[in-house]
N, C-alpha and C positions, 0 to 999 in steps of 0.2 A: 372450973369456971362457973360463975351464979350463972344458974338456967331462967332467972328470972328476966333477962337482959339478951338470951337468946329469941331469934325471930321466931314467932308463931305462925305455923299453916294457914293463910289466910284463905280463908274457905268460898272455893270458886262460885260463879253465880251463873254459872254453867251446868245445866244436869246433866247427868252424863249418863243419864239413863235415857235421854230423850236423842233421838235421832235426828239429823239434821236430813232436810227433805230440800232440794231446787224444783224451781221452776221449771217446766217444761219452756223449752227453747221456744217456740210459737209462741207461747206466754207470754215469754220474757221480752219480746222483739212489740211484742203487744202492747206490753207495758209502758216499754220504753218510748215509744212513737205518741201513746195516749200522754204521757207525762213531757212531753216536748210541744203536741199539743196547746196543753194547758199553760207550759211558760210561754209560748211562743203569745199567744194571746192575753197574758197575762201583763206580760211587760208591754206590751204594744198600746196598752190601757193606759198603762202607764205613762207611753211616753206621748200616746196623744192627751190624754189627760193637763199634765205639765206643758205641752206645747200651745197649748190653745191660748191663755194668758198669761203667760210667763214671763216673768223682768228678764228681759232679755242686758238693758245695759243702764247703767247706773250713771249719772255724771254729777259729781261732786263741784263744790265752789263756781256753781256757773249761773249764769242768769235763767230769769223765769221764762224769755221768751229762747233760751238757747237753740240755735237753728240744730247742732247736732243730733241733742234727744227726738226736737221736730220729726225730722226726717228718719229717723230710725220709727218713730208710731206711726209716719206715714208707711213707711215699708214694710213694717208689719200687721200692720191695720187697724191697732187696738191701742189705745192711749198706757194701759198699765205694761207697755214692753220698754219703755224707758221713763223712769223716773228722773226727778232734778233734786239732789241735797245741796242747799246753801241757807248764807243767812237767814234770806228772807222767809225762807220754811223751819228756825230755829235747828237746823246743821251747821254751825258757825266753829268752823274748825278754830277761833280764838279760843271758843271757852271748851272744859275737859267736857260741860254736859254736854255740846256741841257734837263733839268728835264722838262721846259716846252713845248718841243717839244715830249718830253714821253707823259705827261699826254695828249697831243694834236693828237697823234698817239691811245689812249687808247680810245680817241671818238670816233675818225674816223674810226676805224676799230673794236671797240666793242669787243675785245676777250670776249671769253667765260673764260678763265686761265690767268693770268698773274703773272710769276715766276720770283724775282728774283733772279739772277746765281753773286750775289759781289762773291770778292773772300775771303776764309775762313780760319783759321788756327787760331794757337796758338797766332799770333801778328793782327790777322786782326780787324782791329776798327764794325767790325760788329760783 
C-alpha cells in the first residue's frame, strides 16, 4: 500500500510533560459565585438598558393620530415605545420602497409587536 496516502500522527497540542493542576474546591465555589456575580449584573444592564426606550409596538398602515399606538406611549410613558409606519411617513406598503423601508424599520428598532392597522370592511382586499 503507498504510505504516502497513509494518516500521519497528528501531533498533540497537549504536553505531556506538563501536569494538570485543579483548583482547590473553596477556589472553585469562589469563582464560580464571583462569575454569576458579574452575569447576573451584567445582563440586568442590559435589560434595563433596552427597557428604558424600547419600541415596544410597531403599527403599520394606520393613521397618524391612531388611538392604539396613542395609548400604548401613554402606558409606557415615552413616545419612541410605539411607532406608526404608513403612507403618510413614506411606509406605503403599494410601493416595494415602501414595504422595504418597513421591513428596514422592523430591524432597526426590533419591536417586541408589530400590528397591522390596513383598513377593513365588507369591500376591503384584505
Amino acid at each position: 500500500m503507498n504510505e504516502s496516502i497513509l494518516p500521519r500522527e497528528v501531533p498533540s497540542l497537549v504536553d505531556a510533560s506538563q501536569e494538570q493542576s485543579f483548583l482547590p474546591e473553596a477556589a472553585a465555589r469562589h469563582l464560580e459565585q464571583q462569575s454569576w456575580n458579574l452575569a447576573r449584573g451584567f445582563f440586568q444592564s442590559l435589560v434595563q438598558e433596552h427597557q428604558e426606550k424600547r419600541t415596544l409596538f410597531m403599527e403599520v398602515a394606520c393613521s397618524p393620530e391612531s388611538v392604539l399606538s396613542s395609548e400604548i406611549q401613554k402606558y409606557a410613558g415615552y413616545p419612541e415605545a410605539a411607532i406608526r409606519c404608513a403612507h403618510w411617513n413614506n411606509h406605503d406598503l403599494h410601493t416595494d420602497a415602501g414595504v422595504r423601508l418597513i421591513l428596514d424599520t422592523i430591524d432597526a428598532k426590533r419591536p417586541l409587536h408589530v400590528w397591522i392597522s390596513t383598513e377593513c370592511g365588507p369591500y376591503s382586499p384584505m
